[in-house]
C-alpha positions in Angstrom: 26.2 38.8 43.7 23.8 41.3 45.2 25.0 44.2 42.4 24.8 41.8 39.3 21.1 40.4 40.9 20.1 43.9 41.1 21.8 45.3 37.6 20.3 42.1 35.9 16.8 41.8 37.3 16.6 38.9 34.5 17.9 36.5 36.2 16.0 34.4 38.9 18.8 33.0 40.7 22.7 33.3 40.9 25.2 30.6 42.0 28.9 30.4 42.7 30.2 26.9 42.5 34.1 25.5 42.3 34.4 24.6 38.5 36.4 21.0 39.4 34.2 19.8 41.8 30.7 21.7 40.9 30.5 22.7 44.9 28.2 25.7 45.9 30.3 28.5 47.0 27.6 31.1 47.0 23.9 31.3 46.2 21.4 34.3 45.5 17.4 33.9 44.4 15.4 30.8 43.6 17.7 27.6 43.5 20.0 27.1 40.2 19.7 24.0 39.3 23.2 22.0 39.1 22.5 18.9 39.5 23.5 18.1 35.4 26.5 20.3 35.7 30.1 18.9 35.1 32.8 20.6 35.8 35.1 18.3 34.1 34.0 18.8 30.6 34.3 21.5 28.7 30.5 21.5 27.1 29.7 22.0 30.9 30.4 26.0 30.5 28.2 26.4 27.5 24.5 27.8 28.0 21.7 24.9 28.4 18.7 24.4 29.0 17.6 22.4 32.5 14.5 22.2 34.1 13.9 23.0 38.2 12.1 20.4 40.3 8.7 21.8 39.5 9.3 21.5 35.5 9.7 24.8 34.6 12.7 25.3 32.7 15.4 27.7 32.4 18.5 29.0 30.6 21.7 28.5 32.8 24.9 31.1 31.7 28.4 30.6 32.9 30.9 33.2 33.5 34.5 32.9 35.2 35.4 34.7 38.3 38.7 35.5 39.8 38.2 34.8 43.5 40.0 35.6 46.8 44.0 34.7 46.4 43.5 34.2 42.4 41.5 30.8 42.9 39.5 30.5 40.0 35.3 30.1 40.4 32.5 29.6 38.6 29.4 32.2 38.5 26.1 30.3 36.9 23.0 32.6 36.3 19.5 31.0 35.9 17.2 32.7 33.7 13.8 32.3 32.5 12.4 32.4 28.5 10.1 35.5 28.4 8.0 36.4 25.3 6.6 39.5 24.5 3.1 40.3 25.2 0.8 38.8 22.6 -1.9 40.9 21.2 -5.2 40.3 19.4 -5.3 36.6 17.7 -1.5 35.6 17.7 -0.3 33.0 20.4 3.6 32.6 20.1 4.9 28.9 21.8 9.0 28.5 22.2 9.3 24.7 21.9 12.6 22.4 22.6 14.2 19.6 20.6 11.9 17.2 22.2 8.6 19.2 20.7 8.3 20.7 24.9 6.2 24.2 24.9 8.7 26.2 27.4 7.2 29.6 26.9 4.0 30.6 25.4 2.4 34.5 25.3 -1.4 35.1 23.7 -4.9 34.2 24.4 -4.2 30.6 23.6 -1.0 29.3 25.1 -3.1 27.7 27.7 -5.1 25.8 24.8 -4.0 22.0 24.8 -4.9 21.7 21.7 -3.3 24.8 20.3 -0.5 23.9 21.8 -0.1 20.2 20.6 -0.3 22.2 16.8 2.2 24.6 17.6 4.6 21.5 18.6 3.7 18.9 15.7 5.1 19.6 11.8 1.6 19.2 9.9 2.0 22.1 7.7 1.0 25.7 8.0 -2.6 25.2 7.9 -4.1 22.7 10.8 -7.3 21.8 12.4 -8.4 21.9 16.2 -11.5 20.7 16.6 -13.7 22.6 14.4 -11.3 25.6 14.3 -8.4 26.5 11.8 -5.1 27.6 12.8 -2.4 29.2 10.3 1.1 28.0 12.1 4.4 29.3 11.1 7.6 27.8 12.4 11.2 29.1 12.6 14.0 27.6 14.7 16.2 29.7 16.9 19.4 29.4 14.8 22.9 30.3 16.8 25.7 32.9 16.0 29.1 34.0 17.5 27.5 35.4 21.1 24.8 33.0 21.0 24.8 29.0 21.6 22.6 27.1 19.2 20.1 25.2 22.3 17.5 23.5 19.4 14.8 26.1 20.2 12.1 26.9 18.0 9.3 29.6 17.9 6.1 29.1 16.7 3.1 31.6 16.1 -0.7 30.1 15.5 -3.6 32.4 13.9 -7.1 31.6 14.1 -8.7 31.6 10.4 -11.6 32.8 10.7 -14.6 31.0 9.4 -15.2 31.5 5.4 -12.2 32.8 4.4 -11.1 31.8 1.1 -8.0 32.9 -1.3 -9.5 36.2 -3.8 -8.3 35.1 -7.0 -9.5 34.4 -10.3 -8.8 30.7 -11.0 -10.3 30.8 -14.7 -6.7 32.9 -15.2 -4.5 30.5 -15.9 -6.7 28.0 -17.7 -8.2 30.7 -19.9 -4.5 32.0 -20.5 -3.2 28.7 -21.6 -5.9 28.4 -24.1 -5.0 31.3 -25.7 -1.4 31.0 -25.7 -2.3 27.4 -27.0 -4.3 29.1 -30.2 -1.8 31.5 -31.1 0.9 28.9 -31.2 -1.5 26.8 -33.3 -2.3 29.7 -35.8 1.1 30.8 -35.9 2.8 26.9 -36.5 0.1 27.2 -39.5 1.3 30.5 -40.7 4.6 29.4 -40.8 3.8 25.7 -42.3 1.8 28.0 -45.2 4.2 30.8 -45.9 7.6 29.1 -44.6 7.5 25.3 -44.8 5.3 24.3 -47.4 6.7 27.0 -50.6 10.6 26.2 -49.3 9.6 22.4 -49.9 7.7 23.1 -53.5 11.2 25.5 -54.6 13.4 22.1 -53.6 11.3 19.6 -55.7 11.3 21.7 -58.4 15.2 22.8 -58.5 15.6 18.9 -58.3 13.5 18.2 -61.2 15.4 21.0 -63.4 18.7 19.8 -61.7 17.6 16.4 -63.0 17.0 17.6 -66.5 13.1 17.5 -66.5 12.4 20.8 -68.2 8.9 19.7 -69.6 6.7 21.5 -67.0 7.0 25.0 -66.3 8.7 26.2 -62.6 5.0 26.4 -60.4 6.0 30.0 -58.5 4.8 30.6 -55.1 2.4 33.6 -54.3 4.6 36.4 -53.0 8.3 37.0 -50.8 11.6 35.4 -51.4 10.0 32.0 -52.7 8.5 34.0 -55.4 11.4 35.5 -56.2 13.6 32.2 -55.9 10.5 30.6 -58.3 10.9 33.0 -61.2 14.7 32.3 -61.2 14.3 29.1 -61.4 12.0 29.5 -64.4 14.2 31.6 -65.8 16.7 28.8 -65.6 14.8 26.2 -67.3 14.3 28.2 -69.8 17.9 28.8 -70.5 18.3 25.6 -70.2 16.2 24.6 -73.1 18.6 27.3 -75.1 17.1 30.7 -74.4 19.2 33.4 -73.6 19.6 35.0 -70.3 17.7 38.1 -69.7 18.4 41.5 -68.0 14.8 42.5 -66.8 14.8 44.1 -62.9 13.8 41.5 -60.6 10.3 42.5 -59.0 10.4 44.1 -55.5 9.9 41.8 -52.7 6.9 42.1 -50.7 5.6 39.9 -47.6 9.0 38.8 -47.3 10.1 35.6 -44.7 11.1 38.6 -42.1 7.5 40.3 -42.0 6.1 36.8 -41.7 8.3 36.1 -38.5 7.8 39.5 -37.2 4.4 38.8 -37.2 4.6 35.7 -35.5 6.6 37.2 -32.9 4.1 40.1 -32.5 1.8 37.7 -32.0 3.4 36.2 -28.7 4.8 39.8 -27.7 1.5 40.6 -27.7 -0.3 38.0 -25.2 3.1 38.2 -23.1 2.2 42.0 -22.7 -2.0 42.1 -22.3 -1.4 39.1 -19.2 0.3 41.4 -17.0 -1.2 44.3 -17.8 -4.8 42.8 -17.4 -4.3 40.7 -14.0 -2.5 44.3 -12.7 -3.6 44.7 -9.5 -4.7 48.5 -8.7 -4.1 48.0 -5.0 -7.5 50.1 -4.5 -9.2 47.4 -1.9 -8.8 47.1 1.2 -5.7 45.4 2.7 -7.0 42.2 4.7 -6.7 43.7 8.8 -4.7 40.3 9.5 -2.3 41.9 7.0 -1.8 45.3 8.7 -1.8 43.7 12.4 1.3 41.4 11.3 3.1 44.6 9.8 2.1 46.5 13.2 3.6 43.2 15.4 6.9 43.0 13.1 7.3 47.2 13.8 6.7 47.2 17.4 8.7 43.8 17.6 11.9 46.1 16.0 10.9 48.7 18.8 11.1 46.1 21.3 14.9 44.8 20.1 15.7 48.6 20.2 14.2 48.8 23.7 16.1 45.6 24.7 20.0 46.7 23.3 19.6 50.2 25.5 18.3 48.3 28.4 20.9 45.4 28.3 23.6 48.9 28.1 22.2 50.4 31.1 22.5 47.0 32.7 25.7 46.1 32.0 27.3 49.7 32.5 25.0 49.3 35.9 27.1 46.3 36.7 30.6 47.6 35.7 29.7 50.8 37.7 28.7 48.9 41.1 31.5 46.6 41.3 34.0 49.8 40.5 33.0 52.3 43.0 33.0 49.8 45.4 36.8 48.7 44.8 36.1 45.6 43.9 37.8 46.1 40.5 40.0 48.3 38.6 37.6 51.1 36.2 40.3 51.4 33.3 40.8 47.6 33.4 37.4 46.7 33.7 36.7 49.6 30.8 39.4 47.9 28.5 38.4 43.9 29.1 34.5 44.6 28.7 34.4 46.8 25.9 36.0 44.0 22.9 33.2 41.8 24.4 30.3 44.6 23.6 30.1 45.4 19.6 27.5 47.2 20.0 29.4 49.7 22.2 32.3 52.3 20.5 34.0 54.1 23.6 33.4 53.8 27.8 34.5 56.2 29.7 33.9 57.8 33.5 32.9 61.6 33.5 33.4 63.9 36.9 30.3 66.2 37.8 31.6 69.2 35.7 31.7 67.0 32.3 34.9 66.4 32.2 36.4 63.0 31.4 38.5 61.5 33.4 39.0 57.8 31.9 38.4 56.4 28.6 38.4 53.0 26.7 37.9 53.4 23.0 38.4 56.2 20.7 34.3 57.2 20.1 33.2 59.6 17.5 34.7 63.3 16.9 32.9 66.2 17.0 30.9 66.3 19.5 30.5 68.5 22.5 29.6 65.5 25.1 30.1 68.0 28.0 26.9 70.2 26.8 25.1 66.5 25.6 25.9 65.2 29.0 24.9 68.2 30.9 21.6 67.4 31.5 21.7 64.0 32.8 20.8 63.3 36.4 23.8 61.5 37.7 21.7 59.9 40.2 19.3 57.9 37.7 20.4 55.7 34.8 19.7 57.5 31.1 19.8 57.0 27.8 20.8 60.3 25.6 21.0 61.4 22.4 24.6 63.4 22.4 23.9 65.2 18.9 21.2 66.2 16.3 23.2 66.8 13.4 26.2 66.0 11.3 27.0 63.2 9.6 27.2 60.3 12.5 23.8 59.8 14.7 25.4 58.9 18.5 24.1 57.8 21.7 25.1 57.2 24.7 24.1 55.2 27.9 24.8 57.2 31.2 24.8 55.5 34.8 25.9 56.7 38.4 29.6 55.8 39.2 29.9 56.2 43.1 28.5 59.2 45.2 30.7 62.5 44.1 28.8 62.8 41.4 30.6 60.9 38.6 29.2 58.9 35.5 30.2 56.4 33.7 29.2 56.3 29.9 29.0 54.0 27.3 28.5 55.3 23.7 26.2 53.0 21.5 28.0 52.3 17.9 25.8 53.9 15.1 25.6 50.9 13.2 24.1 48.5 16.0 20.7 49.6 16.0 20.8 48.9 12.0 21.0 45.4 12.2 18.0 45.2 14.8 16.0 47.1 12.2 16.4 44.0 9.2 14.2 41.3 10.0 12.2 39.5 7.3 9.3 40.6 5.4 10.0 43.9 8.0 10.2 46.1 4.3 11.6 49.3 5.1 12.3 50.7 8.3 13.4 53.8 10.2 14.8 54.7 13.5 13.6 58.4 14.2 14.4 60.4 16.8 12.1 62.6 19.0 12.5 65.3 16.2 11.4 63.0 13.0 15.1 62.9 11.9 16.3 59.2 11.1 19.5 57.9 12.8 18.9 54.6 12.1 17.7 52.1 8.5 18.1 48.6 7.6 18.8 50.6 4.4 21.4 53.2 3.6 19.8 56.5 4.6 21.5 59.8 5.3 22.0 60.9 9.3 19.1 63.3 10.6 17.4 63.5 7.6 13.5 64.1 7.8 11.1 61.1 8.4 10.0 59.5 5.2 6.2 60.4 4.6 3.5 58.1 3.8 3.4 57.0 -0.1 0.7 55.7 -1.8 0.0 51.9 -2.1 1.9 51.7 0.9 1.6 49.7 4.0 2.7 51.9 7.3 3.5 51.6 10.9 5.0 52.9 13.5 5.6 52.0 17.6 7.5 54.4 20.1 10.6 53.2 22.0 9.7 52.9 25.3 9.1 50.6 28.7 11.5 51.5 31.1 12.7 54.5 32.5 15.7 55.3 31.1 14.2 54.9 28.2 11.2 56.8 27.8 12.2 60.5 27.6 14.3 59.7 24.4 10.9 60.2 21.9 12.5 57.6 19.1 10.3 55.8 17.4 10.5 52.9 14.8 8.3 53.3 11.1 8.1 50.8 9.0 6.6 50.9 5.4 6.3 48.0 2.9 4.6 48.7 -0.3 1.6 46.6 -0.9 2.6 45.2 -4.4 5.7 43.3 -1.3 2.4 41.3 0.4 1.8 38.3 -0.3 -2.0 38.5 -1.1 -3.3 36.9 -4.5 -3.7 39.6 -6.4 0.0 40.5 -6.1 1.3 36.6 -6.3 -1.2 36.5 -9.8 0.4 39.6 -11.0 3.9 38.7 -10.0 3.2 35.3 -11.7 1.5 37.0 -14.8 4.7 39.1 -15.2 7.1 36.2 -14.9 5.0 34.3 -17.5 5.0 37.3 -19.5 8.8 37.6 -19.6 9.1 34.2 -20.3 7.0 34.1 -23.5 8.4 37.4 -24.9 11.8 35.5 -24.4 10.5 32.5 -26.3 9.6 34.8 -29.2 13.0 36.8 -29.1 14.7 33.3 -29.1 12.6 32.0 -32.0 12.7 34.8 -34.0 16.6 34.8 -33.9 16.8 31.1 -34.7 14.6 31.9 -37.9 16.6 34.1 -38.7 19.7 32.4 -38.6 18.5 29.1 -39.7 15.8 30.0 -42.3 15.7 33.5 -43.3 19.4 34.8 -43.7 20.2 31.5 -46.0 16.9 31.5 -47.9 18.1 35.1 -49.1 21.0 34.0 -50.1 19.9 31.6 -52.1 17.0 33.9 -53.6 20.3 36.0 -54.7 22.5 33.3 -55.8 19.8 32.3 -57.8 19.2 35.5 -59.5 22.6 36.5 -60.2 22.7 32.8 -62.0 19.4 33.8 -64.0 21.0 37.1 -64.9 24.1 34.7 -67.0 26.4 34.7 -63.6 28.1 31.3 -64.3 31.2 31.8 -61.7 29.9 32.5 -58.7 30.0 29.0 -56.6 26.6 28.0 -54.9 27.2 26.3 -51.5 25.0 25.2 -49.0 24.9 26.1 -45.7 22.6 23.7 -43.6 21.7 20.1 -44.7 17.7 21.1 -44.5 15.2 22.5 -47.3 17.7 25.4 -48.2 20.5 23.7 -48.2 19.4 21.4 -50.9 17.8 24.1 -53.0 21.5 25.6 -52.8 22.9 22.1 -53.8 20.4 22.0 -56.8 21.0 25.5 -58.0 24.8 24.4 -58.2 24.4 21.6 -60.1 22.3 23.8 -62.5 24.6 26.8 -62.3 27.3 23.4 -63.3 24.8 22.5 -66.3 24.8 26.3 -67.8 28.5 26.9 -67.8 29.1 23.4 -69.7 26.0 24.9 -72.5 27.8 28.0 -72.3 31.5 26.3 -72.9 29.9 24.3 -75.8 27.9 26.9 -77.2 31.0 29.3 -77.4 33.3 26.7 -78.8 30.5 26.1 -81.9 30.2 29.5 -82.6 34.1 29.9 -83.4 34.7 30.2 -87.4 36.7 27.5 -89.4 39.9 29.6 -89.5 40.3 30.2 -86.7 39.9 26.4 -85.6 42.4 25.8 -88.5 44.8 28.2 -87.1 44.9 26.6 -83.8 45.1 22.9 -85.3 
């Protein structure tokens, strides 16, 4: 108990009890309090939070022990909830399931009134007094090595006095009323070139299809209606008994597809000038609250860092007491603890000349370890860097294993300090080393290459590694970056919106156009050629409609014309034949 209270200067007290009666065996530190514990129930080995006699409250963690004669004991480790150091503004309160503050770090966690915010759900902006407070909220959620305990951690912000959101809010009225009058205009340009000429050309192939011939055809102004008009003039008069005629129909111009594409340009047009004049240049200045929170998320990344080597040092401190005093087997200590460690890839105990002389875990290949490891005190615990170059960055945590100058090492897999470097709204970030090369990203990145340099419109930090001593001589640092158009200030959320708006009117056009297209244009020509080949003295080619709409019963009418012509025609041809030959097939 005295090597794991000194390797783990975490905990505040250790206890050995008898896991089927919950008796003290052993006890070390401040009294662990076990007066909840039950040995009988399995839930009783599962981390929890309790609270001493004076109210303060802390984390108990269980571990089994193999005792004297292979009797089987409890160890329980009392812990506190520490926070960070709070700078500046922020306050950060831990709270339990019951709303409790447990912890609090910053200027305010001894503010009642902050404090009663920070517990209570009123939303992310709330009043103390005559004060403002921006709260955010996130519970502690659980995972495979850690037990979900209903913790949640809250952070309060003073707003300070006048501030007010920097956006336009004429924007979205003024764009609406814009959007409004070029739907109007265009609804009237298609109601006047469209609509209203495709109506006229129906009533008047019904009145020919109906035999009223009186009145000449009334032919629209211009496009395919035009076209489709002087057909159908042409047809009334062949109907009366003229011939069919072979003069070139006029060229088309101001057809249906210039009309729509005009219509459409219309809306492509607005969908393009919103974004582009609500684009924001990123040329002020970024609010300070803005950079400060980019500066805490960075330095809380350096902190995790700082944490995983420490916790290695710690637990290699541990494994490397209880060996060199006997009480436990290296190689089988080596081999249980390491498939409990991810983060670790290979343990192994090193003699004074660098050779090694036990090993768990393959580690990575090529590297000389004897000249990485050369410089290491073996008297102090160390951190080291074991190469700067190739294709695998690699570290290692170096402790003291007994007097004759032997080490014990535990080599860090590449990939854990990755995951400490992805936290929300964290952007992009970097491990470097001491010599700018990068052997770390919550991104793909390639091993020791240089330090990514400040860009423009960019958001930057960065916040050494350090705190303890085996620590500080490694010279890594963690950068962050996160371009500005990624913050969520107004001028970026009206530009975001603006774009999205944007996309979703040019969409509206495409999908518009194409059902003009399908529904309007492409069978309106057809009919404006059907009905010229039938004024040009085609009387075989069947008319048939494709929609049951305006054009669809202009087809229907042309048919019954085209019907009407062909009878003439028969009649015509069979009163033109001469006597004989009507004899002769008598």
């Amino acid at each position: 108990m005295s090597s794991l209270g000194a390797a783990y200067r975490k905990w505040r007290g250790l206890a050995i009890v008898d896991p089927k009666t919950g008796r003290l065996l052993a006890a070390r530190g401040e009294t662990v309090p076990l007066d909840q514990f039950d040995g009988r129930s399995d839930d009783s080995f599962r981390p929890r939070l309790v609270t001493t006699e004076s109210g303060a409250p802390r984390l108990l963690s269980f571990a089994s022990l193999e005792g004297r004669g292979g009797t089987e004991q409890l160890v329980v480790a009392a812990g506190t909830l520490r926070l960070p150091a709070e700078r500046g503004n922020r306050t950060t309160f831990v709270t339990g399931p019951g709303g409790r503050v447990l912890a609090a770090s910053g200027d305010q966690a001894d503010n009642s009134g902050v404090r009663e915010l920070a517990a209570s759900d009123a939303g992310p902006v709330r009043r103390d007094g005559d004060r403002y407070f921006a709260v955010g909220r996130a519970d502690v959620p659980g995972g495979d090595r850690v037990q979900r305990l209903g913790l949640s951690v809250a952070t309060a912000v003073p707003v300070p006095s006048g501030t007010a959101v920097d956006s336009d809010r004429l924007l979205g009225p003024l764009a609406a009323v814009v959007l409004l009058a070029i739907g109007v205009l265009v609804a009237w340009w298609l109601a006047r070139r469209v609509q209203r000429p495709l109506r006229g050309l129906d009533m008047e192939a019904a009145r020919l299809a109906r035999g009223s011939l009186e009145r000449p055809v009334n032919v629209p102004g211009r496009g395919e209606a035009a076209r489709i008009g002087r057909s159908l003039e042409a047809l009334r008069r062949q109907l009366l008994g003229e011939r069919p005629g072979t003069a070139p129909a006029k060229p088309v111009r101001g057809g249906l597809r210039v009309t729509a594409l005009c219509c459409a340009a219309l809306i492509t047009a607005w969908a393009v000038a919103l974004p582009v004049l609500n684009r924001a240049d990123g040329r002020g200045p970024v609010p300070a609250q803005t950079a400060q929170d980019q500066r805490y998320r960075t330095e809380a990344a350096s902190e995790r860092v700082r944490r995983t080597l420490g916790e290695g040092i710690a637990d290699l401190t541990s494994v490397a007491r209880l060996g060199a005093a006997g009480e436990a087997r290296p190689g089988n200590v080596m081999d249980m603890l390491l498939p409990k460690h991810p983060e670790w890839s290979a343990l192994y105990i090193m003699d004074g000349d660098g050779e090694i002389l036990l090993r768990s875990g393959a580690g990575k290949s090529g590297i000389d370890r004897k000249a990485a490891l050369g410089g290491a005190k073996s008297a102090t615990p160390k951190v080291v860097q074991l190469n700067h170059g190739g294709k695998v960055p690699v570290s290692a945590a170096v402790v003291p294993y007994g007097k004759d100058g032997r080490r014990l090492v535990g080599e860090f897999e590449p990939a854990a300090f990755n995951g400490l470097l992805n936290r929300p709204g964290i952007g992009r970030s970097w491990l470097v080393d001491a010599h700018n090369r990068v052997i770390g990203s919550n991104q793909g990145f390639i091993a020791f290459s240089a330090q990514p340099g400040h860009q423009a419109r960019t958001l930057t930090a960065a916040a050494p590694v350090k705190g303890t001593a085996p620590v500080d001589g490694l010279g890594w640092r963690v950068v962050t970056q996160k371009p500005l158009s990624w913050l969520p200030l107004a001028s970026y959320e009206t530009q975001r919106r603006a774009i999205l708006v944007g996309l979703l009117a040019f969409t509206a056009a495409l999908l518009c156009l194409g059902w003009l297209q399908l529904t309007v244009i492409r069978p309106l020509r057809a009919v404006d050629t059907s009905a010229a080949a039938l004024a040009a003295g085609d009387r075989t080619s069947v008319i048939y409609p494709r929609h049951h709409d305006e054009v669809g019963s202009l087809a229907r009418s042309l048919e019954l014309i085209r019907q009407r012509l062909a009878d003439a025609d028969r009649h015509g041809a069979a009163a033109e034949r001469p006597l004989s030959t009507v004899l002769q097939g008598n």
